[in-house]
C-alpha positions in Angstrom: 0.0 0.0 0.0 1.7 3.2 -1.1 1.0 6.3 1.0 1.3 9.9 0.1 0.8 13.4 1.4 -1.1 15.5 -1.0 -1.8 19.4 -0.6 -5.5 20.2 -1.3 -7.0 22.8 -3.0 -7.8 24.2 0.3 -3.7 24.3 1.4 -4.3 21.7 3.9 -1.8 18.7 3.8 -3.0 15.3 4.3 -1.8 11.5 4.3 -3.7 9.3 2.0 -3.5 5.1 1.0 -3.6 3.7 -2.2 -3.2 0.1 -2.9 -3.2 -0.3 -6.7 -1.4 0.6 -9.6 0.6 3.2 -9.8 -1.1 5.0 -12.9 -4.0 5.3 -11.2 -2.5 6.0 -7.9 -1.3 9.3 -9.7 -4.5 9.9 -11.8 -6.2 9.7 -7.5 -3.8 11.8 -6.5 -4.1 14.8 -9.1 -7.8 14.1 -8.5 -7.3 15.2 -4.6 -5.2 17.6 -5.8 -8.2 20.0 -7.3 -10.6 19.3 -4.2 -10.5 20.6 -0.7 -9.8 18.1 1.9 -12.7 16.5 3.9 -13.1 18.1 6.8 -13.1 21.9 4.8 -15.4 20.1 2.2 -17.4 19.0 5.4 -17.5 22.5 6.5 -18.4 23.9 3.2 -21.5 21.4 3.0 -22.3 22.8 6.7 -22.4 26.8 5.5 -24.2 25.5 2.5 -27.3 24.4 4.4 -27.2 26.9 6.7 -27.6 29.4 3.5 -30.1 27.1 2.6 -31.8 27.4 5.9 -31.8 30.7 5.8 -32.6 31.5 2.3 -36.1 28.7 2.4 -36.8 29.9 6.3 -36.6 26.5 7.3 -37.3 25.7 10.8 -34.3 24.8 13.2 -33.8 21.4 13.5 -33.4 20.4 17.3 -31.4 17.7 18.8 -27.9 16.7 19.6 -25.6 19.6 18.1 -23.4 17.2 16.5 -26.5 15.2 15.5 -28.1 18.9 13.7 -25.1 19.9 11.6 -25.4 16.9 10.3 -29.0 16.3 9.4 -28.5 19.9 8.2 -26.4 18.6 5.5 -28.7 15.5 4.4 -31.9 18.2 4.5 -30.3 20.7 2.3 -29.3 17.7 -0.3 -33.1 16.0 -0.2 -34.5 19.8 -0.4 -33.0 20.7 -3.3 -33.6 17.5 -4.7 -37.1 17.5 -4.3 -37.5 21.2 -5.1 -36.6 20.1 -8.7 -38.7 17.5 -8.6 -41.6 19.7 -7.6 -41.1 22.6 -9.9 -41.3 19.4 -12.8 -44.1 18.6 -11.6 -46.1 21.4 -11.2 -45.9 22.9 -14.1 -49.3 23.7 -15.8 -50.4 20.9 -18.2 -50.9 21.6 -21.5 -54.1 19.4 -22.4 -57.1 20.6 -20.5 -58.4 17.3 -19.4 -54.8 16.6 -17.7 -56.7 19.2 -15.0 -57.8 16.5 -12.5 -54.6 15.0 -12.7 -52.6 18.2 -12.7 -53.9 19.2 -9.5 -53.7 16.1 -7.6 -50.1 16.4 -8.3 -49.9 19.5 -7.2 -51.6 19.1 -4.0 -49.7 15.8 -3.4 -46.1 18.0 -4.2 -47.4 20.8 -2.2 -48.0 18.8 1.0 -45.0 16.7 0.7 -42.6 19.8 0.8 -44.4 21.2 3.8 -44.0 18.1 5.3 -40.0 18.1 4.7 -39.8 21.9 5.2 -41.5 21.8 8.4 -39.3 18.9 10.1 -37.7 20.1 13.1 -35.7 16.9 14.9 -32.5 16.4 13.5 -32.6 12.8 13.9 -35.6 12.2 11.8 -33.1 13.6 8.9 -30.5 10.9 9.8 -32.7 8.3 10.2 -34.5 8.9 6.7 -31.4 10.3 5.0 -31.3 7.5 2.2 -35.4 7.8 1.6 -36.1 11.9 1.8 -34.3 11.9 -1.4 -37.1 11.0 -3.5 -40.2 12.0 -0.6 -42.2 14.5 -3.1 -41.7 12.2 -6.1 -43.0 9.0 -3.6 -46.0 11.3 -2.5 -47.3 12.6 -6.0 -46.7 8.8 -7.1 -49.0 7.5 -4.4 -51.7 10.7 -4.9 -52.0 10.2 -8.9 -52.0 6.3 -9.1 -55.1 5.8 -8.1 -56.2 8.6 -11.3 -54.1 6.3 -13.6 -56.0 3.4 -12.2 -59.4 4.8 -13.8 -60.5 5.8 -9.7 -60.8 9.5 -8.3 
């Protein structure tokens, strides 16, 4: 295993393992090179969501500090993810008899981001971090399905 100090883009020096060939040992290494090392790309993902936070007027999550600035992190990913998916969604159909369906999705995308927006313990985050990714998308899913299925 061949170990090397590399300088990140952020000037901090750190100690790194590589146990494979030496070309691509050097292709990881340049790689490092251009980002900042983890724990100032940690931070940066930290300020990020507290922008975010501030920016959405998110509630502040409670819990363990530790715990918050890290469910932080995962909300500001699954926020913006779902905000992307909810401005997709939402967008006025073009074929009035899409109506019905238009505005179950809508009501379906409009609760599912108050329900994420309005989340407050910071271990809910961590606990659901690999499912709130896709929460709006589930929720309009489940509200138009039954539409799809000939029912209203």
């Amino acid at each position: 295993m061949a170990e090397y100090t590399v300088q990140h883009s952020c000037g901090h020096e750190v100690k790194h393992r590589y146990d494979g060939p030496e070309t691509e040992r050097r292709q990881r290494e340049q790689w490092l090179r251009s980002k900042p090392c983890q724990i100032c790309h940690h931070a940066e993902q930290i300020d990020t969501a507290a922008k975010q936070r501030d920016e959405l007027n998110l509630p502040q999550l409670v819990g363990e500090e530790a715990d918050i600035r890290w469910a932080e992190v995962v909300r500001a990913k699954a926020i913006t993810h779902n905000r992307k998916f909810y401005a997709r969604v939402t967008r006025k159909p073009d074929v009035a008899s899409q109506e019905v369906l238009h505005e179950a999705i809508v009501q379906a995308a409009d609760d599912a981001m108050r329900e994420l927006s309005s989340q407050t313990a910071a271990s809910w985050w961590i606990d659901h971090r690999f499912d709130v990714i896709e929460h709006v998308r589930k929720a309009t899913i489940a509200a138009v399905e039954p539409l799809m299925n000939g029912g209203e």
